[in-house]
N, C-alpha and C positions, 0 to 999 in steps of 0.2 A: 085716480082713474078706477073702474070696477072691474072688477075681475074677466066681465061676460065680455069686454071691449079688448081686453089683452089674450084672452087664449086663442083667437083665431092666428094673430099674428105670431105667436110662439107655436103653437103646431105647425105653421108656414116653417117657420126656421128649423124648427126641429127636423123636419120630413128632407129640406134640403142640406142640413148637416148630416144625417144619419145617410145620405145616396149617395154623397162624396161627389166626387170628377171623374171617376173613372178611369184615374192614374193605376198603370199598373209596371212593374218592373219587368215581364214576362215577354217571351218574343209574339211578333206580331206574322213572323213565319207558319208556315200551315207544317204540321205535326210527319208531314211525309219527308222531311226536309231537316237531318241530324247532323249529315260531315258535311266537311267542305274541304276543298281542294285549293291552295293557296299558287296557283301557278307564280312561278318568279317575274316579279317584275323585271319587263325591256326596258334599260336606257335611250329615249329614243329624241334626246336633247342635239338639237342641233347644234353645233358648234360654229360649222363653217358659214351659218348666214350672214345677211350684212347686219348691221347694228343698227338701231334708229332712237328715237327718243324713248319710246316705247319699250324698249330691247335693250336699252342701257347696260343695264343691270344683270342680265341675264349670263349664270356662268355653267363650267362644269364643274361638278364634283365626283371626284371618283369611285363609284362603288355605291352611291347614294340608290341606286336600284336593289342592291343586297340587302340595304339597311332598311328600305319600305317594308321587302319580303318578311323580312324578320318582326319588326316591329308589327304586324298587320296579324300575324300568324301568333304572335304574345296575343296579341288585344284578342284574337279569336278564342282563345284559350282561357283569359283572362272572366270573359264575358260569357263562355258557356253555352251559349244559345245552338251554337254549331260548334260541333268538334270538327278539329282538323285533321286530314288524312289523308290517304295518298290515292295518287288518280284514281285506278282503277276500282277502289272502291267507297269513292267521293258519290254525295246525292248531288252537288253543286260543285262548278267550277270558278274560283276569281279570277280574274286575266286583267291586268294592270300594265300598262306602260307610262314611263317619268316622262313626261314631256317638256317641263321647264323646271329650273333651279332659281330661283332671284334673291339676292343680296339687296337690297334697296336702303337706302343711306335715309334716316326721316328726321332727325335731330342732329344739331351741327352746335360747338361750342363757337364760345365768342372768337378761338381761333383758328377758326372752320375747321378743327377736325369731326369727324365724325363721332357724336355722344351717343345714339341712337338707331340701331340697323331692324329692318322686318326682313324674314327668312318666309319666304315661299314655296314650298313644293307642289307642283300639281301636275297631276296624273289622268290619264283616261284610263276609265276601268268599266269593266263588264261583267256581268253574272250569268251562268251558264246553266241551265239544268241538263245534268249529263242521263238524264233517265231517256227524256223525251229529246233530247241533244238539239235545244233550243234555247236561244236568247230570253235570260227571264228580263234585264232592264241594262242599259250602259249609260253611262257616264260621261260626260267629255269637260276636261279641265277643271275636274275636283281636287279642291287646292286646303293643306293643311298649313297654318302658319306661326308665326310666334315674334314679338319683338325682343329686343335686349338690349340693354346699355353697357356702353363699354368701359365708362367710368362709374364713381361714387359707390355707395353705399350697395345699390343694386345693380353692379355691373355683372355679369355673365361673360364667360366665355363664349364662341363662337361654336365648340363641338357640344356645350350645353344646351346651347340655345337649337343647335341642331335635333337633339333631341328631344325636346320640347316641339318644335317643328312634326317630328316624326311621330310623336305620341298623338298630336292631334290631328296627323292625317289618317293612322291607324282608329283611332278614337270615329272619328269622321264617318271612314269604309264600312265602320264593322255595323255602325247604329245606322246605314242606310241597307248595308247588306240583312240585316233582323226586323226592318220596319217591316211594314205592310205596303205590298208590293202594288 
């Protein structure tokens, strides 16, 4: 080939290697926007409804409202984008409630015990601008999860897998709460 027939195509590639994607690691929050206020999540997991196929599964766990708060308040801290802080002089408010726990059985050995469980947590959550004390965006039934095996080689405990569970629904909160709104 000649030369005159190959450079159009290599300055094409170059021009779009050198502009990239436009990935960036940086929040997509607007610069008015530094603390945030972690209100505690409400347990508000029904216990006494009736069951169905659907609801099988569904249990309580205690204190699993404590464990969001904390976990969500790490990830916020962890991530930078907003610092955490206290109400009254928070630019943002989070307000979270657990709404469901699920244990769900997904893998069974050859003498049906259970090899394989997925852990569910999902919550309704809302963001709050306390400046103009208005609803920036809410949530309903955002759900962080994790499977685990109870046997072999990668089996897990159930309080590890829980927080596994917990890191990606904080992981979840925090990268919707920094996106672009």
């Amino acid at each position: 080939m000649r030369r005159e027939t190959l450079l159009p195509p290599i300055l094409v590639f170059l021009i779009f290697m050198l502009a990239g994607c436009g990935y960036t690691t940086r929040s997509m929050i607007t610069d008015k926007f530094k603390t945030i206020y972690i209100a505690p999540f409400v347990n508000k997991v029904d216990i006494t409804s009736d069951s169905d196929v659907a609801n099988k599964y569904k249990i309580y766990r205690p204190m699993v409202e404590t464990d969001i708060t904390r976990s969500v308040t790490e990830r916020f801290l962890l991530d930078g984008n907003l610092k955490p802080g206290h109400q009254q002089n928070a630019d943002l408010t989070l307000k979270g409630e657990v709404i469901e726990f699920r244990k769900d059985p997904l893998r069974y050995t050859d003498n049906d015990d259970v090899e394989e469980y997925r852990i569910n947590l999902v919550v309704n959550i809302s963001l709050w601008d306390n400046k103009e004390n208005k609803l920036v965006w809410q949530e309903q039934g955002f759900t962080g999860d994790t499977t685990y095996f109870t046997t072999g080689s990668s089996a897990k405990s159930e309080a590890t897998a829980l927080n596994d569970a917990l890191t990606d629904l904080a992981r979840r909160i925090v990268e919707r709460a920094v996106e672009q709104w």
